[in-house]
C-alpha positions in Angstrom: -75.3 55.4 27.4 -71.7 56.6 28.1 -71.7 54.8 31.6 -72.4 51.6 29.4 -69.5 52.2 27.2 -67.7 52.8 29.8 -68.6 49.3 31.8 -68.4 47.4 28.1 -65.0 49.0 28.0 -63.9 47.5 31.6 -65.5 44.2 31.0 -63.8 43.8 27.9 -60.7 44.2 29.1 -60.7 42.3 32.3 -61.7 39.6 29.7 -58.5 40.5 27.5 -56.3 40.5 30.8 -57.8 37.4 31.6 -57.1 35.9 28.3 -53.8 37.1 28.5 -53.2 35.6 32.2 -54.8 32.8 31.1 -52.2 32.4 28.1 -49.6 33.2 29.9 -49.8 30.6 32.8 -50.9 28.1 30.2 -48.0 28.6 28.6 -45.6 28.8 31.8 -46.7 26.3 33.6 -46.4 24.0 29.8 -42.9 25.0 28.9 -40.7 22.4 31.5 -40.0 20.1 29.0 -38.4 22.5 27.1 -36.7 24.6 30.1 -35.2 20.7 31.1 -33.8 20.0 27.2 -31.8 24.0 28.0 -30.7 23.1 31.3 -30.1 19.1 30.6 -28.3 20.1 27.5 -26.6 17.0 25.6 -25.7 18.4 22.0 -24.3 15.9 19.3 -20.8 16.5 19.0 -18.1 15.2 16.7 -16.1 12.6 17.5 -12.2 12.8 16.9 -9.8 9.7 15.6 -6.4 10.2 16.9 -3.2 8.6 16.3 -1.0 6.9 18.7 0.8 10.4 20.0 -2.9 12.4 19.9 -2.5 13.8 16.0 -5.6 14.4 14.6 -6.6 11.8 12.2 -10.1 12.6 11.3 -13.6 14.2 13.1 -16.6 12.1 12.2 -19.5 13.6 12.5 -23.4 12.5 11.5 -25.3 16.0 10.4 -23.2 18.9 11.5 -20.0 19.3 12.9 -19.6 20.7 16.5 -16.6 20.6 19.0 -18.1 21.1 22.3 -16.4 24.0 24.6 -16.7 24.4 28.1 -16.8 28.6 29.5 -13.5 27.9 30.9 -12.3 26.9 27.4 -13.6 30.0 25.6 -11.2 33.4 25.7 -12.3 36.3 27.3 -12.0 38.5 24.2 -15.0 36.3 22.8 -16.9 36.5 25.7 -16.8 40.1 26.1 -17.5 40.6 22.2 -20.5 38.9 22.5 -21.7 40.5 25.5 -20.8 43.7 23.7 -22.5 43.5 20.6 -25.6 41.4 21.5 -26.7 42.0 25.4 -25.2 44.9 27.2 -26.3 44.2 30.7 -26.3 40.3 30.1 -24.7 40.2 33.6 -27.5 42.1 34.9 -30.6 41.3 34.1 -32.8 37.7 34.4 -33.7 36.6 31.4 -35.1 39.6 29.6 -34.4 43.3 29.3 -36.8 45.7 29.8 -35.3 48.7 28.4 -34.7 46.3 25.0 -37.9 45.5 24.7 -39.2 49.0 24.9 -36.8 50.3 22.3 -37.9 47.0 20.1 -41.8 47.8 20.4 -41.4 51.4 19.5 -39.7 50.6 16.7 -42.1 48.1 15.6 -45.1 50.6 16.2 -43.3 53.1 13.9 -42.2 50.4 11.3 -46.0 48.6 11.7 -44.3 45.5 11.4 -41.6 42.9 13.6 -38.4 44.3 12.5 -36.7 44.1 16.0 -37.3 42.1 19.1 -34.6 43.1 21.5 -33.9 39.5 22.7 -31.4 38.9 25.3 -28.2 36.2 24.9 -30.8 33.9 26.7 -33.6 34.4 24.3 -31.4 33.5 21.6 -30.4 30.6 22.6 -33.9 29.4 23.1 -34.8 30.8 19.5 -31.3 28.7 18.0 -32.5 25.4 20.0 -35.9 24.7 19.2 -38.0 28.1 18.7 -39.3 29.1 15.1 -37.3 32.4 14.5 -40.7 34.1 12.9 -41.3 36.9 14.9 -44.3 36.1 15.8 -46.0 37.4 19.5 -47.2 34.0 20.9 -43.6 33.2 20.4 -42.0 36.3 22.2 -44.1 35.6 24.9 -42.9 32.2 25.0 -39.7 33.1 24.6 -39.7 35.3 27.5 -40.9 33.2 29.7 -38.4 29.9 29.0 -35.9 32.8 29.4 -37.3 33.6 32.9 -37.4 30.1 34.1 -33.7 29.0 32.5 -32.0 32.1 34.0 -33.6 30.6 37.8 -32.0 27.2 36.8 -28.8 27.9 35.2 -25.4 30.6 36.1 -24.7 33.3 33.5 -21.6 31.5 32.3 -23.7 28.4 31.7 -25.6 30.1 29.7 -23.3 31.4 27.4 -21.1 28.3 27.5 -24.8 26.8 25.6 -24.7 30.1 23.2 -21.1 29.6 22.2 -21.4 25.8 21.4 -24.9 26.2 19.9 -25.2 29.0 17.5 -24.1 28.7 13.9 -20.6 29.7 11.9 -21.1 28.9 8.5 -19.6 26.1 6.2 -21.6 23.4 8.7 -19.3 24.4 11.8 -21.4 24.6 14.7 -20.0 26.2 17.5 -17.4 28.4 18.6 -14.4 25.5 19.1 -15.2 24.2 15.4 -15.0 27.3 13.9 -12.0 28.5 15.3 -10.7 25.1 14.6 -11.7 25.4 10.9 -11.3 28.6 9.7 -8.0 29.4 11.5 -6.9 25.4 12.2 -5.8 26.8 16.0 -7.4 26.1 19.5 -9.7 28.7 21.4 -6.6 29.6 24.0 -4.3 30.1 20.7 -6.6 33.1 18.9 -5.7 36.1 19.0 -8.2 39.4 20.0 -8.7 40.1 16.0 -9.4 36.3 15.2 -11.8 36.5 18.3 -13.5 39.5 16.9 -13.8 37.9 14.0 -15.8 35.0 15.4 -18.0 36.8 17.5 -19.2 38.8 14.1 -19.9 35.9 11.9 -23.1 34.7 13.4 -24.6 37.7 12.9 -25.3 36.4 9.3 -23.3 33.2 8.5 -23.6 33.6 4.6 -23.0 37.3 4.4 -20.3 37.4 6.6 -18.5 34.2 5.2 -15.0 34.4 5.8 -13.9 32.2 2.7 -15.8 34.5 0.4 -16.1 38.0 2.5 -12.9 37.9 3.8 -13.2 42.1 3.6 -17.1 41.9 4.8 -16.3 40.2 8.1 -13.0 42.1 8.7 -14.6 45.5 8.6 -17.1 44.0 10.8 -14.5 42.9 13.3 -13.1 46.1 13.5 -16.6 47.7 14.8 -16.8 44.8 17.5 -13.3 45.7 18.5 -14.4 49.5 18.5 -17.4 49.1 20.1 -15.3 47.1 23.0 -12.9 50.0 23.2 -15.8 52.5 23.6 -17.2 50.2 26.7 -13.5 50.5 28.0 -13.1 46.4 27.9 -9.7 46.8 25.8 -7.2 49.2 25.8 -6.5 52.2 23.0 -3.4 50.1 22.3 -4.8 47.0 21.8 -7.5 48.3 19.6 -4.9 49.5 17.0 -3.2 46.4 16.9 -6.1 44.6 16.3 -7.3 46.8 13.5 -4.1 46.4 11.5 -4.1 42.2 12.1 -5.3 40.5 8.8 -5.5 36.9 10.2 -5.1 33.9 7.6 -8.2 31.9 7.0 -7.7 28.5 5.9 -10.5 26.3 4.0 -10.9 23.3 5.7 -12.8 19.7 4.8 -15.2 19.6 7.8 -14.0 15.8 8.3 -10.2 16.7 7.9 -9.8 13.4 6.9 -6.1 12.5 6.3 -6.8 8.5 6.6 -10.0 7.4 5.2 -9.3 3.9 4.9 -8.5 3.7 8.7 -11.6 6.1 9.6 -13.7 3.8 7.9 -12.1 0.5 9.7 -12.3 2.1 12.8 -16.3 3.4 12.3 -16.9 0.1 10.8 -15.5 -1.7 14.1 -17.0 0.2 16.5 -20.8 1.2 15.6 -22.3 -1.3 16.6 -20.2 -1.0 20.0 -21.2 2.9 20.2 -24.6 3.7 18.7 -23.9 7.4 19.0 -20.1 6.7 17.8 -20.2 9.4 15.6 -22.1 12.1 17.9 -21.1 11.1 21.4 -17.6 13.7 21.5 -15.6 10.7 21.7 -11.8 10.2 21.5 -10.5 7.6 19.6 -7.1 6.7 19.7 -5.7 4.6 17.2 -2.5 2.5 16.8 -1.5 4.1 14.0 1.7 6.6 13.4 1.1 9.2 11.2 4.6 9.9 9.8 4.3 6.0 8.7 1.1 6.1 7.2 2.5 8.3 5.1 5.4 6.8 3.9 3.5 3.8 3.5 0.7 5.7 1.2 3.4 6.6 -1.2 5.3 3.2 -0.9 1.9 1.6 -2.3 1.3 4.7 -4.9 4.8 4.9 -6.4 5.6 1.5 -7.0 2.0 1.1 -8.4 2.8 3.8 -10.9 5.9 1.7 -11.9 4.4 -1.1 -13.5 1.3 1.3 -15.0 3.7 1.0 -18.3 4.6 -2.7 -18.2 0.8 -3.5 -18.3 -0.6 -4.8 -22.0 -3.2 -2.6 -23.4 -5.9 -5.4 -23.4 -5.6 -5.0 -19.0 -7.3 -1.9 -17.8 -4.3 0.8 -16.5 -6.6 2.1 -13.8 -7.9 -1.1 -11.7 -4.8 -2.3 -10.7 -4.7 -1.5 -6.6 -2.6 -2.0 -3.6 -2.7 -2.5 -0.1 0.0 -2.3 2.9 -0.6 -3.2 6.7 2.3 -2.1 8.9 2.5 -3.9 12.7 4.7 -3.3 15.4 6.2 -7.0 16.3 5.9 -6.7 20.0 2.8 -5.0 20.4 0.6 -6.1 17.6 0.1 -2.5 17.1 -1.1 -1.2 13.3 1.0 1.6 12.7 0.1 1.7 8.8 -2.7 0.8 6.7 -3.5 1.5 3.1 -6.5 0.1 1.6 -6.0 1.2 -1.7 -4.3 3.5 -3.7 -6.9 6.3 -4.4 -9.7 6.3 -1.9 -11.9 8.8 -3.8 -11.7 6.3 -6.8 -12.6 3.4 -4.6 -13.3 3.3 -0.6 -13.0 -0.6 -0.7 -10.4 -1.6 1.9 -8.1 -4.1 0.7 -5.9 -4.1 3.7 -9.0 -5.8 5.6 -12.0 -6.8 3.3 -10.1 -8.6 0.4 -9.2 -12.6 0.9 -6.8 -13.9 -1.7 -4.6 -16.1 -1.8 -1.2 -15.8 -0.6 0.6 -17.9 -3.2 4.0 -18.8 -1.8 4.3 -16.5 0.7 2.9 -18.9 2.6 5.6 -21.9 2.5 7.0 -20.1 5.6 4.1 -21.7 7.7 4.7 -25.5 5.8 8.7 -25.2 7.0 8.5 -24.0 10.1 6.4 -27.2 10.9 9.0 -29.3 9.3 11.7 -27.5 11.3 10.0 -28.2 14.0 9.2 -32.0 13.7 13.0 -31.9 13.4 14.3 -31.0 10.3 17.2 -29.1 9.7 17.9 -25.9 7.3 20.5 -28.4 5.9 17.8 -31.5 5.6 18.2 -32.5 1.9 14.3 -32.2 0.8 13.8 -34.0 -3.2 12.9 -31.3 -6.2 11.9 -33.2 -8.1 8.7 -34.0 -10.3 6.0 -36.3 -8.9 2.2 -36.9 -10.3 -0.3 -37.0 -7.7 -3.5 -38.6 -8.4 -7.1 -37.6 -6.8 -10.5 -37.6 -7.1 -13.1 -35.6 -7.1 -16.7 -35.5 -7.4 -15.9 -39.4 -8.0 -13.8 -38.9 -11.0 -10.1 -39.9 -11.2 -7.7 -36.5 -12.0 -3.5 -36.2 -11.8 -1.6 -33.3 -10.1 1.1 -32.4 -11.8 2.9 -29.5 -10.0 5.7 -27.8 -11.6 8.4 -25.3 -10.4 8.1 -21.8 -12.0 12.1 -22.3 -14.2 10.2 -25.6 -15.4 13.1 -27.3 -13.9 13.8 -29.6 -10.8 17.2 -29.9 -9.1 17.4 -33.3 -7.5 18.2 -32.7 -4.0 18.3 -29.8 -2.3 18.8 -28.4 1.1 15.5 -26.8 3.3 17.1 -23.7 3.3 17.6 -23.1 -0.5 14.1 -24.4 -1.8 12.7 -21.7 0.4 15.2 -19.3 -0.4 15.1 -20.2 -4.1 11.3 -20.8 -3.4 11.2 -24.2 -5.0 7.7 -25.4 -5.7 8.3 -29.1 -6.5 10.8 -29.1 -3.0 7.8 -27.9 -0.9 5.4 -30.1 -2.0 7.2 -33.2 -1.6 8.1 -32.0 1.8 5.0 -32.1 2.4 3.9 -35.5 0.9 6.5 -37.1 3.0 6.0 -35.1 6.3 2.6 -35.9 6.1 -0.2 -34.1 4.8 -2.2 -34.3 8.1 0.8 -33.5 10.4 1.3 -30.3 8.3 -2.8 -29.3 8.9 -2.9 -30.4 12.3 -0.3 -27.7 12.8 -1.6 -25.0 10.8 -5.1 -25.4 12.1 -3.8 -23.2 14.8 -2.9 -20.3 12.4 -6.1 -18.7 13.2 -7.2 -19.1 9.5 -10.3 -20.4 7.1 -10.4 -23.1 4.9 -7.0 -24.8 4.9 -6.9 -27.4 1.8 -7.0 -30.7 3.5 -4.7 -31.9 -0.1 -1.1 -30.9 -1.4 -2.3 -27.7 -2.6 -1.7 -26.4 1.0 2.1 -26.6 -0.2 1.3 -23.6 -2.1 -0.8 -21.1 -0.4 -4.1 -22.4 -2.1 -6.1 -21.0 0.7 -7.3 -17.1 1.2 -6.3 -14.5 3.1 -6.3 -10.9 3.8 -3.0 -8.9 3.9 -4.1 -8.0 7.6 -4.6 -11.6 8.7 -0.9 -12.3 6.8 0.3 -10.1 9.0 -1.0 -11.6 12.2 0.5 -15.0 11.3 3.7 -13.4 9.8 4.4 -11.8 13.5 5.2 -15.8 14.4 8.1 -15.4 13.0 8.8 -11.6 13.8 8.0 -12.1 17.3 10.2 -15.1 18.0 7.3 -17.7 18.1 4.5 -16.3 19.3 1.6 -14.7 17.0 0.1 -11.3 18.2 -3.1 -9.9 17.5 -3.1 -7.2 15.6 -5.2 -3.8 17.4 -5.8 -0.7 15.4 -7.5 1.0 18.6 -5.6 1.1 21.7 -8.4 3.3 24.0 -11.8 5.4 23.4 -12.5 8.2 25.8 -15.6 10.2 26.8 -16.4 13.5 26.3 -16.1 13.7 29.8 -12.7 12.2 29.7 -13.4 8.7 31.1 -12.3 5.7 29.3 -15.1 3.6 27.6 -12.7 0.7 26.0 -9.0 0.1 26.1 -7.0 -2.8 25.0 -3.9 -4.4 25.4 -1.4 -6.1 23.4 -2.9 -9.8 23.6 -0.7 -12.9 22.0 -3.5 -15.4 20.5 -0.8 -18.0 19.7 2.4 -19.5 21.1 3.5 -21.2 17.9 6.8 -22.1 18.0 10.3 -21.6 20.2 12.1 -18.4 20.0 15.2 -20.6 18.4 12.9 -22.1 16.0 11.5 -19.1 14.8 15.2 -17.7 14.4 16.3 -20.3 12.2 13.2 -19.4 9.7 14.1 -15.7 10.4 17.5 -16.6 8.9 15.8 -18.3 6.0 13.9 -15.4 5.3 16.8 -13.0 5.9 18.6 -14.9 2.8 15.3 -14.6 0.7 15.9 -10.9 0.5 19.7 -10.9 0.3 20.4 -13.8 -2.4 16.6 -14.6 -3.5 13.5 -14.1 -4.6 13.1 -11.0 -2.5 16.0 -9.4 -3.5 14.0 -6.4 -4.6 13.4 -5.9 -0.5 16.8 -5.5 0.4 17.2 -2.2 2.3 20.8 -0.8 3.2 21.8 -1.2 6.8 18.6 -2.9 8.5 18.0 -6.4 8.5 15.2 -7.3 6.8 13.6 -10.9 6.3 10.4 -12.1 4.0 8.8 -14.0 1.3 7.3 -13.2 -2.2 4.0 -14.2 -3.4 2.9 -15.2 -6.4 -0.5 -17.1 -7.6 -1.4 -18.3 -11.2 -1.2 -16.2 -13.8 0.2 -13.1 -11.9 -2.9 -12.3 -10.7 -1.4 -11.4 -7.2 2.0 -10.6 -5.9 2.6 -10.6 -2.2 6.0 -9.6 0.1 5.4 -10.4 3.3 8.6 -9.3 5.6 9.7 -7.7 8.9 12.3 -6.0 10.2 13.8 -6.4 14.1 10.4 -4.3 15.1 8.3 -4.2 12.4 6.2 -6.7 10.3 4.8 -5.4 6.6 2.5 -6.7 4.1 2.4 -5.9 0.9 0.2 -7.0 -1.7 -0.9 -5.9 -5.3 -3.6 -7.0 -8.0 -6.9 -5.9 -9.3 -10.4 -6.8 -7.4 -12.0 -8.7 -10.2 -9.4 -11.7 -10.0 -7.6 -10.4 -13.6 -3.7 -10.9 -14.2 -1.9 -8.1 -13.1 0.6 -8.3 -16.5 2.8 -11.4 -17.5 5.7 -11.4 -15.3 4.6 -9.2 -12.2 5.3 -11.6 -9.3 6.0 -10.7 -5.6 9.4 -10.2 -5.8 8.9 -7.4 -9.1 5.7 -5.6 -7.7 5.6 -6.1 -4.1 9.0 -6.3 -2.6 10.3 -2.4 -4.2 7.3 -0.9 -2.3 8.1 -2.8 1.0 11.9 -1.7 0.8 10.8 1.9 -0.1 8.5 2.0 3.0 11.2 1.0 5.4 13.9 2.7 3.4 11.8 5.8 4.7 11.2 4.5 8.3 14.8 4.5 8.3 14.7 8.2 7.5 12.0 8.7 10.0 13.8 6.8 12.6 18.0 6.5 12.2 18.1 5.0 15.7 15.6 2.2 15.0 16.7 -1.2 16.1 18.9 -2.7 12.6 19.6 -6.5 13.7 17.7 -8.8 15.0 18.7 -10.6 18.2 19.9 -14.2 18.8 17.7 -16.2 21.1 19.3 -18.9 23.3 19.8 -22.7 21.6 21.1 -21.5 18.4 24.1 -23.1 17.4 26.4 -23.1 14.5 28.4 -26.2 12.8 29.9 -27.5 10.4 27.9 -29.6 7.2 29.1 -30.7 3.8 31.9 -27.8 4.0 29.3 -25.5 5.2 28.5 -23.2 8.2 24.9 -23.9 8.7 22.9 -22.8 12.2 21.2 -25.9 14.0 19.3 -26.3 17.5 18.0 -29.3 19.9 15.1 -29.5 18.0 16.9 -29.1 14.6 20.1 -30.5 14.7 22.1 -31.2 11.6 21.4 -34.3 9.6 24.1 -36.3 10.1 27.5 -35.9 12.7 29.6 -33.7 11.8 32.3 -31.9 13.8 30.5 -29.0 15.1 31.4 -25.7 16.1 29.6 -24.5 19.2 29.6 -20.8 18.9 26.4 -20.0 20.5 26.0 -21.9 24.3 22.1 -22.9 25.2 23.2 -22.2 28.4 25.0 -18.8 28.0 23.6 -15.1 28.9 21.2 -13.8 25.9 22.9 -12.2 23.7 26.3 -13.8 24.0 28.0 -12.0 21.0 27.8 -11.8 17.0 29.6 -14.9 16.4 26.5 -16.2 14.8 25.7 -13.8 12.3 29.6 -14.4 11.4 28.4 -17.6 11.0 25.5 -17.1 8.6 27.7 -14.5 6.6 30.7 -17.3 6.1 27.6 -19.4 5.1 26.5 -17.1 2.0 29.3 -16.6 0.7 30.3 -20.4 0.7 26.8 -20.9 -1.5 27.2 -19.6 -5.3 23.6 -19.2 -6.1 22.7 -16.2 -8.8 18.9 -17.4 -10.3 16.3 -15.4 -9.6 13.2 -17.5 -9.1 9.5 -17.1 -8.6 6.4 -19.4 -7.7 3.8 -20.5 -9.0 0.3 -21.5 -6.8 -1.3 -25.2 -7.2 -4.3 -24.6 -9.8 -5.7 -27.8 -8.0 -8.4 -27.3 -5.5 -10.1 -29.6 -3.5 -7.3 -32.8 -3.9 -7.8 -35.9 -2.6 -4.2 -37.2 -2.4 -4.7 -40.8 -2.7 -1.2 -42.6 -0.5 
């Protein structure tokens, strides 16, 4: 009877063993996929928008944020803290420790219940990848055996290069890089042995020991990783104690640290198609933009904003007037501001980019420079006077009366001074006589939608976004030729390869660098004697135009420096008047002079004047200095003063600018006058 026991005994557990082999090779030989996904590992990480010198702009991130770090990346002080106060003999064993497995299971036994499992650094990252953390035995066994397997494929330091960048910190950083970068805003190689400590004690229990609200918690816990590190002789007595006493600042930080939302989202919009994983590929994004003048140009839009709060009647709502600003280098193309708005949390709508409106006058820039170059002079007598147009539409007879905004007309005028004084009546007669189609043919090359094939093209009675204003301003800016504007200039792998770079790319060669001068002067005497007098800034040449449409519902200045071209442009989204009187030159032109007034600050060695191209001359007209070239010469012979040679060196001296000073102050003109936009769309003008 006993000898059957006995035999029922043995059978029974051969079969157990073989149960247990049998488990244990299923799962071994099943567990390769998920050895590969440790060894192959490929973790979404954030992806960081930079600006043109490598500030940080923003992460973007899709779940969780994580800054990937490589070993060599990771201080020692962590390395040995971790090793400290989670696997001893990490260096020394293959996967799984023995002796940690025994103390585990007699615990268990006396506790009748999982309360600890001795895992090794190796089981744990297996457990934080894809393991359920129940303690459970098919899943120690498991465990044990991916741990076995990895530690054949993989070195130590691979190992805990994985840990580091895997395991959680609280607050959604994941990682060791994201929290050091978010709780004490420095770079791994920058902490110090207490901040380390620190780090290597949080994940332990990311709630509990939250440094934001257990500031004491985690500190005391520090201070046993740091004397448990002097016990295993891995820092010095000395070291230890000034440790102890360190009490490192911990910051809260947004997990984005978004300091530009307008231009995250441009950039994110842009480039997702372009990069699926855009937001969890580790890329580097660098931008155009300059910080410093994003900035500035932020508070330009604000401030001024702010100003005319007051002046608006109590029937308008106070809160949905907005702003936008776009900021290009001339040369380059290059963004280096953008402000879509003035309070992103209120509204993420980017008016820099997404809104079309119409430009209003600012646009008779385009409608001059033609006429200058089909040979017209700044001096060319253009008629301001009143004219009905008759058209029809939808085969009904209508008249066009277009009026300037004084309600007043001047006779005859010069080119220069009904775009100085922005003369609406001047402007479209100028173009009624030039000829509607040679003024379209021309601007068809703008690069923009929908040009009016009527008068109302005199005008700006097309629309446009304050971006796309400032591509086609940078004709004039950029002596002639338009430049595309780029807000990215590269994007860079995680593995440091570049993905996608541009370069500076000119989409349009308009005009000749002396044509393009003369309206540079043009514009230069809009902001000193005009409409844009609000624009003037102290000691930098600035030139520009206002904007305004029908009933002050948008006011534009659209300017540039000797290196920069800006946009401005206020008004509210739902096509309301902003409040009776607000044109360009009110609302628009004191934000662009506070913006440079500021870059001025920024930069006191900036370029101030702009330079002379060959061809431009100077000579006499009606008792007047006024500048003329080949192309332009003056209207009728007049004993001329040749003070620029169109074959001399460039720049030959500043004989011209004495010029176009002697010039102003020969002119005595003191109204300030404003636009108004054709409320005629689609004319037929009937010859």
């Amino acid at each position: 009877m006993i000898s059957k026991i006995i035999k029922f005994i043995v059978v029974l557990g051969l079969l157990f063993l073989a149960l247990l082999f049998g488990i244990f090779a299923y799962t071994y030989s099943s567990v390769d996929s998920d050895v590969k996904r440790v060894t192959s590992y490929t973790p979404d990480i954030s992806t960081e928008i930079l600006d043109r010198n490598g500030r940080r702009i923003a992460f973007i991130f899709s779940k969780r944020h994580r800054l990937y770090a490589t070993y060599s990346e990771i201080p020692f002080y962590i390395i040995e803290g971790v090793v400290a106060m989670e696997d001893t003999k990490f260096f020394e064993h293959k996967g799984v420790n023995p002796d940690a497995i025994a103390r585990a299971v007699i615990k268990d036994i006396k506790a009748r219940a999982f309360v600890e499992g001795g895992s090794t650094i190796t089981q744990q990252l297996i457990k934080n990848m894809f393991l359920s953390r129940k303690k459970k035995l098919s899943r120690k066994l498991k465990e044990m055996i991916l741990a076995y397997k990895i530690e054949k494929k993989l070195s130590k330091e691979d190992i805990l290069e994985r840990y580091l960048n895997e395991i959680p910190y609280g607050n959604n950083y994941l990682g060791v890089k994201t929290a050091a970068e978010g709780y004490f805003r420095k770079p791994l190689n920058s902490l110090s042995l207490k901040e380390s400590a620190i780090l290597v004690g949080i994940p332990n229990a990311p709630s509990f020991y939250n440094p934001l609200k257990h500031y004491k918690r985690v500190a005391k816990r520090a201070n046993l990783i740091l004397k448990r590190l002097k016990r295993l002789g891995w820092i010095t007595e000395d070291e230890y104690n000034i440790a102890k006493s360190e009490q490192p600042r911990v910051y809260k930080t947004s997990l984005t640290q978004n300091i530009a939302p307008y231009i995250v989202d441009e950039v994110v919009r842009r480039f997702k198609d372009k990069f699926k994983d855009l937001k969890t590929g580790g890329y580097k994004i660098f931008t155009t933009i300059d910080l410093d003048k994003q900035l500035i140009a932020n508070s330009a839009v604000k401030d001024n904003l702010l100003k005319h709060i007051e002046k608006i009647d109590e029937k308008l709502s106070k809160t949905n007037l907005n702003g936008a600003l776009v900021s290009v280098e001339n040369r380059t193309g290059d963004i280096l501001a953008l402000v879509g708005g003035v309070d992103y949390k209120k509204s993420s709508f980017n008016r820099a980019t997404m809104i079309k409106r119409q430009p209003g006058s600012a646009f008779k820039p385009f409608v001059y420079q033609t006429a200058l170059d089909y040979g017209y002079n700044p001096a060319t007598k253009l008629a301001d006077l009143s004219r009905t147009f008759k058209y029809t539409k939808g085969g009904k007879s209508y008249t066009w009366t277009p009026q300037n905004y004084e309600r007043n007309f001047k006779g005859f005028i010069s080119l220069r001074e009904a775009l100085v004084e922005s003369r609406n009546l001047a402007t479209v007669n100028l173009v009624y006589d030039l000829g509607l189609q040679k003024i379209r043919d021309r601007l068809s090359r703008l690069d923009v939608d929908n040009i009016p094939n009527d008068l109302s093209i005199s005008l700006g009675n097309l629309a446009l976004s304050p971006l796309k204003m400032a591509q086609i301003f940078t004709i004039f800016s950029n002596y002639g030729h338009m430049i595309e504007p780029r807000l990215v200039s590269k994007i860079v792998s995680k593995y440091n390869s570049i993905l996608y770079e541009t370069q500076p790319k000119e989409i349009l060669d308009f005009t000749k660098p002396k044509q393009a001068y003369l309206m540079t002067t043009i514009l230069k005497d809009v902001i000193t004697r005009g409409t844009g007098k609000n624009a003037k800034v102290k000691g930098l040449e600035l030139a520009g135009k206002t904007g305004t449409t029908n009933n002050y519902v948008d006011a534009w200045f659209c300017g540039y420096s000797p290196t920069t071209t800006t946009i401005v442009w206020y008004g509210r989204d739902k096509y309301k008047p902003i409040y009776k009187g607000a044109t360009g030159g009110r609302v628009a032109a004191p934000a662009f002079a506070q913006y440079y007034r500021q870059v001025l600050l920024l930069e006191p060695n900036i370029k101030r004047e702009f330079d002379i191209p060959k061809g431009i001359l100077a000579g006499s007209y009606a008792g007047k200095t006024e500048l003329y070239t080949s192309i332009s010469p003056l209207p009728r012979s007049k004993k001329s003063l040749d003070i620029y040679d169109e074959a001399a060196s460039f720049p030959l001296d500043n004989s011209v600018k004495k010029a176009e000073k002697r010039s102003e102050k020969s002119k005595n003109i003191d109204s300030y006058n404003e636009e108004q936009s054709s409320s005629s769309e689609d004319v037929e003008v009937l010859y």
